[in-house]
C-alpha positions in Angstrom: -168.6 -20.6 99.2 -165.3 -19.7 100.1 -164.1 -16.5 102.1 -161.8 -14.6 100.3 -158.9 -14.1 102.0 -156.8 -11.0 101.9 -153.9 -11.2 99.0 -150.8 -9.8 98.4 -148.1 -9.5 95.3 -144.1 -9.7 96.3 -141.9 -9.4 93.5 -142.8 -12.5 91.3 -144.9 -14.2 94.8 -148.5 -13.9 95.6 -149.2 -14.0 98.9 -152.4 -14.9 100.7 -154.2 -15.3 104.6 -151.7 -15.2 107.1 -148.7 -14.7 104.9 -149.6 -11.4 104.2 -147.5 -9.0 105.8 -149.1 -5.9 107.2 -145.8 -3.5 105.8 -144.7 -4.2 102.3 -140.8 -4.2 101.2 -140.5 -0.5 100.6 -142.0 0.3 103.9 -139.7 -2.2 105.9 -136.8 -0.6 103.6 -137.5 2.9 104.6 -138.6 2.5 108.3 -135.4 3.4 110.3 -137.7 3.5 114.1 -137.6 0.1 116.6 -134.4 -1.6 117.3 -130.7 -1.5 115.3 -131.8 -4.7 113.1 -131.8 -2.8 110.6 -127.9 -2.4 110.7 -127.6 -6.2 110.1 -130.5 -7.1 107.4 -130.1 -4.3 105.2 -126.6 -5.6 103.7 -128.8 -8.9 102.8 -131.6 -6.3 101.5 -129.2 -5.5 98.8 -128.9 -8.9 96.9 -133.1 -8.6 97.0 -133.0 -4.9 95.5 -129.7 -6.3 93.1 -132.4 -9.2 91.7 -134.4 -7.5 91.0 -132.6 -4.6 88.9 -131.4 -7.7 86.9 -134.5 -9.4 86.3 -135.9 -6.1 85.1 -132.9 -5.2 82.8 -133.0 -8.9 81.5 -136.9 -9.3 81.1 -137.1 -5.5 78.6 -133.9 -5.5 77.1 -135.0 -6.3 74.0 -138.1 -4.6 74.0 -138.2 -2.4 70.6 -138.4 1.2 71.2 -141.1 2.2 73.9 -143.0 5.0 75.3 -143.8 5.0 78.8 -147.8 6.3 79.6 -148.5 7.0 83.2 -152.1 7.8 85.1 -154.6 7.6 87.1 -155.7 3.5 88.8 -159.0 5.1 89.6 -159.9 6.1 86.2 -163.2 4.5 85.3 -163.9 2.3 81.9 -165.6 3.9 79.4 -164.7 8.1 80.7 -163.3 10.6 78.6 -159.5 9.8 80.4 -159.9 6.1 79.5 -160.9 6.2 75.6 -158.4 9.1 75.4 -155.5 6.2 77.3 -157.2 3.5 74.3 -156.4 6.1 71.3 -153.1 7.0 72.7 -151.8 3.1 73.4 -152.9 2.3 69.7 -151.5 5.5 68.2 -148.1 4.2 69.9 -148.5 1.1 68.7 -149.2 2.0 65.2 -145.9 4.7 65.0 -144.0 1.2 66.2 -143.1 1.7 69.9 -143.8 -0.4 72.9 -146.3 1.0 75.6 -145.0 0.7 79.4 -147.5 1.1 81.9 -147.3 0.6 85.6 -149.8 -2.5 84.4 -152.4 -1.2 87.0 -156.1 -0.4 85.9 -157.4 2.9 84.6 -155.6 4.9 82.8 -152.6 2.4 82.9 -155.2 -0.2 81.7 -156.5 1.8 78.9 -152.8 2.5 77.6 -152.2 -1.2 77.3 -155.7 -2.1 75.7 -154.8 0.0 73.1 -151.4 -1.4 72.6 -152.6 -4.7 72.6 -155.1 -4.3 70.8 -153.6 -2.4 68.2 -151.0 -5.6 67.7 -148.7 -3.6 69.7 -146.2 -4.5 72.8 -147.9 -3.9 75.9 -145.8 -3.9 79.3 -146.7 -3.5 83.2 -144.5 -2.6 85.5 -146.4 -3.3 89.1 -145.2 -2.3 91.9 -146.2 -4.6 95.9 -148.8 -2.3 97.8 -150.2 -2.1 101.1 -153.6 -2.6 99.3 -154.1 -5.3 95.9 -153.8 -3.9 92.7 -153.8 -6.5 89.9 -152.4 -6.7 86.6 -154.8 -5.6 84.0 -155.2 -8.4 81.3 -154.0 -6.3 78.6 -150.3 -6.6 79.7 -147.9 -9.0 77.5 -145.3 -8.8 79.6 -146.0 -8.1 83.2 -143.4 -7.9 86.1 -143.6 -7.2 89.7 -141.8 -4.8 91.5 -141.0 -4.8 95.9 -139.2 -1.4 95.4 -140.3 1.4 93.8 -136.7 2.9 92.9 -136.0 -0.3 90.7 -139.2 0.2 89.1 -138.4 3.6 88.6 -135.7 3.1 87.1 -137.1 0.6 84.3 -139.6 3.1 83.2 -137.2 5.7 82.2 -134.2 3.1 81.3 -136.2 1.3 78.6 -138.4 4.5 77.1 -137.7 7.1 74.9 -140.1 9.7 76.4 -143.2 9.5 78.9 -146.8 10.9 78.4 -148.6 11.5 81.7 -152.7 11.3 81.8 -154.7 12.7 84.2 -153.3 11.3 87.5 -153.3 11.5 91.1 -149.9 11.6 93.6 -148.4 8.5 91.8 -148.7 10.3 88.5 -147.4 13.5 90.0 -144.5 11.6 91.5 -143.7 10.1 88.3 -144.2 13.4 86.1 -141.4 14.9 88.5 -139.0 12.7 88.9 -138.9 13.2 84.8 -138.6 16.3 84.8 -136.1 16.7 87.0 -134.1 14.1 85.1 -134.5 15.9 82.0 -133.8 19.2 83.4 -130.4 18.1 85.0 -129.1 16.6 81.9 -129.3 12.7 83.1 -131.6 11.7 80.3 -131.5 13.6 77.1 -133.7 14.3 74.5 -136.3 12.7 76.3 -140.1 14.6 75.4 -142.5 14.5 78.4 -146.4 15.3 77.4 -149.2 15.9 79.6 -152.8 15.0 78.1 -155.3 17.0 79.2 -155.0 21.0 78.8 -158.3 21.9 81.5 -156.9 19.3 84.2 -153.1 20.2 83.7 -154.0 23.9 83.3 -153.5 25.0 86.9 -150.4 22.7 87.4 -148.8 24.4 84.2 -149.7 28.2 85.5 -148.0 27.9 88.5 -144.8 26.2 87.5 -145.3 29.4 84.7 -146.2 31.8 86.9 -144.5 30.7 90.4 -142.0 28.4 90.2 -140.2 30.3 86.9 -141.7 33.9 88.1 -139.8 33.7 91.5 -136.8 32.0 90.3 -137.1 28.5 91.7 -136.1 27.2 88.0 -135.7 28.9 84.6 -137.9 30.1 82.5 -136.7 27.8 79.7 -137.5 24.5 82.7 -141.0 25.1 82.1 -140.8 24.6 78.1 -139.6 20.7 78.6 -143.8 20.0 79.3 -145.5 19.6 76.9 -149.3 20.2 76.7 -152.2 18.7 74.6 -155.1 17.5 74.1 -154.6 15.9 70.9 -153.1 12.2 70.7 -151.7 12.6 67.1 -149.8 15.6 68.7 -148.4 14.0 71.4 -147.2 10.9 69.5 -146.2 13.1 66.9 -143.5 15.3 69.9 -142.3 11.7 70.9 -141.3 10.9 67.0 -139.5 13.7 66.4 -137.5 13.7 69.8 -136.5 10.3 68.4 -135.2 11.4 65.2 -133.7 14.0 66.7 -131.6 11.7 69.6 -131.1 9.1 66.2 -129.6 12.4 64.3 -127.1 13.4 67.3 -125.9 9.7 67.6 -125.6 9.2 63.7 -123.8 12.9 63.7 -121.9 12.1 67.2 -120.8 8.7 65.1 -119.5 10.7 61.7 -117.1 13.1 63.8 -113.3 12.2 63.7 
């Protein structure tokens, strides 16, 4: 039998034995310790980070509307989290939006079983780790990221609102960079829901009660989140933020 040997995903490579590197892109990107190489390879990092912005905006741009679902890799199969990720990718689906995921398992992989399943559109964005994380075979359209930023920027370019599952650091990373978008005006009319009331709970009492309470934002930041437990409700806040952004362009269109 064969050994297996370690493996790695680069952008649209896989690498294996040898060829995998022990830093990935992003970490060679960021790393500014050792010698001044950096000062000559970066320029040629550009055209890398460049490609791949423009095979991401040519591989979704004609994706129909979509909803972008973020959460937890270690979610198990068959857990409360996971059936909740199903019911929520199918619910998506059947209100006519495409389901982004970060194409991992868990929570992402529920998300896009349900989409898929459902008939629906279901996207991965992954993203080159120091450790393998595969594309779950519910993705339609998968595509492979070496920098996190580009991928980034793909979730919230091509979706109309994002609902966040239970999650660890990624999740929490994600959630905030959203919010902070919304709250500074860059995206607009753009819902973001978390599912799960009892693990959100704490989270939502001290951006309430600390965060707001002290000043750090407004007390009108802390109404962009939105919390439930109920999937209907949470598709149903991402509808009518649509309508409403339609509404504004339609209106925006009308005026002289």
């Amino acid at each position: 039998m064969r050994k297996t040997r370690p493996e790695r995903r680069q952008g649209a490579a896989v690498v294996r034995g040898d060829l995998v590197s022990d830093s990935t892109y992003d970490q060679r990107l960021l790393d500014r310790r050792g010698p001044a190489d950096w000062l000559h390879m970066d320029p040629w990092r550009v055209m890398r980070i460049q490609a791949e912005f423009v095979e991401g905006f040519g591989q979704l741009a004609e994706l129909p509307q979509a909803v972008t679902v973020f959460g937890s890799a270690r979610t198990p199969a068959g857990s409360p989290e996971y059936e909740m990720g199903i019911e929520l990718g199918k619910r998506l689906s059947e209100a006519g939006y495409a389901v982004i995921t970060g194409g991992g398992p868990g929570c992402m992989e529920a998300a896009n079983k349900g989409a898929a399943e459902s008939g629906g559109v279901s996207v991965g964005l992954g993203i080159e780790l120091p450790f393998e994380q595969s594309m779950n075979e519910y993705v339609d359209l998968g595509i492979e990221f070496r920098y996190f930023f580009v991928r980034k920027t793909m979730f919230v370019k091509y979706s109309c609102g994002f609902i966040t599952l239970p999650g660890g650091f990624g999740t929490l990373d994600e959630l905030f960079e959203a919010l902070t978008l919304v709250q500074t005006g860059k995206v607009t009319s753009f819902p973001v829901v978390l599912m799960g009331t009892e693990f959100w709970g704490d989270l939502i009492g001290w951006i309430r009660n600390t965060l707001a309470r002290t000043g750090k934002i407004s007390a009108r930041d802390a109404d962009l989140i939105h919390v439930t437990d109920d999937v209907d409700e949470a598709v149903r806040i991402i509808v009518e933020a649509d309508r409403t952004r339609a509404d504004r362009t339609r209106d925006g269109r009308r005026s002289p």
